[in-house]
Each structure stands twice: as C-alpha cells, then as structure tokens.
N, C-alpha and C positions, 0 to 999 in steps of 0.2 A: 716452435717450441725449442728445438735443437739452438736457435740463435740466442733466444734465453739466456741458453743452459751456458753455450759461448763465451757471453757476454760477462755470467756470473761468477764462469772461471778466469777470466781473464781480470777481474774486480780483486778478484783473490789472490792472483798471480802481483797486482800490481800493490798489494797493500801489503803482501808479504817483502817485495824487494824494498818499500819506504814506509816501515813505522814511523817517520816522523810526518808524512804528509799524513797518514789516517788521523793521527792527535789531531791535526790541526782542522783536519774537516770535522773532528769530534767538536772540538771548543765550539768550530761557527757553526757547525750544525745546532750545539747549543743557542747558541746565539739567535740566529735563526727562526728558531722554535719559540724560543719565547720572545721576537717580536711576531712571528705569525698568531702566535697566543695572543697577542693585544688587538691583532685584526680582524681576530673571525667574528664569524655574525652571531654567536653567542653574546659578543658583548654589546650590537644593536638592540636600542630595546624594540620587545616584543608588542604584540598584540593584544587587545582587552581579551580578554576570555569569552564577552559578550560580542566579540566578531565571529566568532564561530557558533556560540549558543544560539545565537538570534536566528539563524536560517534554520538550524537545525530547525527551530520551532516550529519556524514560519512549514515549513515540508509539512511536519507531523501535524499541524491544524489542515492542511490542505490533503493529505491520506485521510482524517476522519474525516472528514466531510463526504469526501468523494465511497470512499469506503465503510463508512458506515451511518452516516448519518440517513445515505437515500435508503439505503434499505430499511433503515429502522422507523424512516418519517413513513415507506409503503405498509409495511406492518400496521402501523397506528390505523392510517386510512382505512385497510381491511378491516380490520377489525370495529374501527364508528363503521364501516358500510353494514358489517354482519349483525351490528347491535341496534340498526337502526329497520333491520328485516320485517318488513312486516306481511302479510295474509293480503293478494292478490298482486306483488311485486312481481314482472317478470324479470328472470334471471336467465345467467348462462352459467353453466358448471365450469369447471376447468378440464369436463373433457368434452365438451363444445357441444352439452345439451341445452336445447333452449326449451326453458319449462314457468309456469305459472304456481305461484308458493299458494299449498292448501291450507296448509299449518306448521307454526313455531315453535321447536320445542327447543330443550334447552341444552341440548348438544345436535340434535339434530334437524330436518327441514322436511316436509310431507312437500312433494309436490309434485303436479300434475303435466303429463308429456300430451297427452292425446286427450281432444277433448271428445272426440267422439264413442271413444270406446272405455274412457275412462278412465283410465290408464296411470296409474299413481307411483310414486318413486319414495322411498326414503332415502336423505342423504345427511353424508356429514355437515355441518356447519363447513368447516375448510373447505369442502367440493366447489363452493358457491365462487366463480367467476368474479363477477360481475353484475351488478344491477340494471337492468336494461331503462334505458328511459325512454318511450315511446312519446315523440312532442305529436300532440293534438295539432293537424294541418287541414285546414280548413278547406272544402274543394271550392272553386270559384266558376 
C-alpha cells in the first residue's frame, strides 16, 4: 500500500516538473482510447438470445418433471386405488395395519383387524396404504 502511495507521489512530482510531457501523454492517451474503443469486445457481435433461453428451458422442463410431475402422477394413482376400494379388499394403512375392508363409505372405510374376536376399525379414506393383492398359488 505505502508503495502505492510512493509511486503516486512521485507521478505527481514528475508531471509537476514537465507540463509539457502530461499534454502529450493526454493527446495519445486520447488517441489511445479511441483506438481501444474500436477493439473491444463490445463491437464483436453478440449471441442470439435464444443461446441462453434455450437451456434455461431445457433445466425448467427437467425440475418439473422431476419435481412435480412424480409426485402429482403418485396422487392420481392414490386416489384410482381409493376409488376403485371395494368390500372384502385386503389393505395396509399407512400405519402398517394390515386389515380386511367391511364397508365403503364416502369419506371413510369400516374395516376389520381380528377375525376372531371381531374386531372393527373405522378409518379415513387417506389412512388406506396400499391395496394388498394376494396371488392365488396353487400347492403341488
């Protein structure tokens, strides 16, 4: 910093002892300036606009999809599973009961944990998991 400072007094020092050399480095500094002016990269031409638009896009199709397409295509599927509920389905909750649907009603679900004692649940329509599908396996 102190060399700087040096440096900028001695600039001062030496344009004080020759006003005629500062003129002179004025004019070509002029000079100078306006050929630098002709070669900066302001005067290359530029880019379409659609070099930069195009990916942007390309990104924002690729965040929706990823961020909201899967979860809204999971939604859909819940919901054909819950409308498609019917009386003797077994299901799993979403707090990992595994029960036998009694009866369908139209926010809620009757259904049975225990068969021996009999043992009945009402739950929300949302509680419902999963549909269980039991494949009929033949013993040999």
């Amino acid at each position: 910093m102190n060399d700087l400072l040096l440096l900028a007094q001695a600039d001062q020092s030496d344009d004080a002892q020759n006003p005629a050399a500062t003129e002179n480095q004025t004019q070509n500094g002029t000079k100078q300036d306006s050929a630098a002016k002709t070669d900066s990269p302001k005067d290359e031409p530029k880019g379409s606009p659609w070099d930069l638009l195009v990916p942007m896009l390309l990104m924002f199709v690729v965040v929706y999809f990823f961020m909201f397409r899967g979860p809204k295509k999971k939604q859909q599927q819940h919901k054909q599973m819950l409308d498609n509920l019917k009386k003797g389905d077994r299901i799993r909750t979403i707090g990992g009961i595994l029960a036998n649907v009694v009866e369908v009603r139209e926010n809620e679900v009757v259904i049975k944990i225990d068969e021996t004692n009999n043992t009945k649940m009402r739950i929300t329509r949302g509680a419902i998991g999963e549909i269980i599908v039991e494949e009929a396996t033949e013993k040999k």
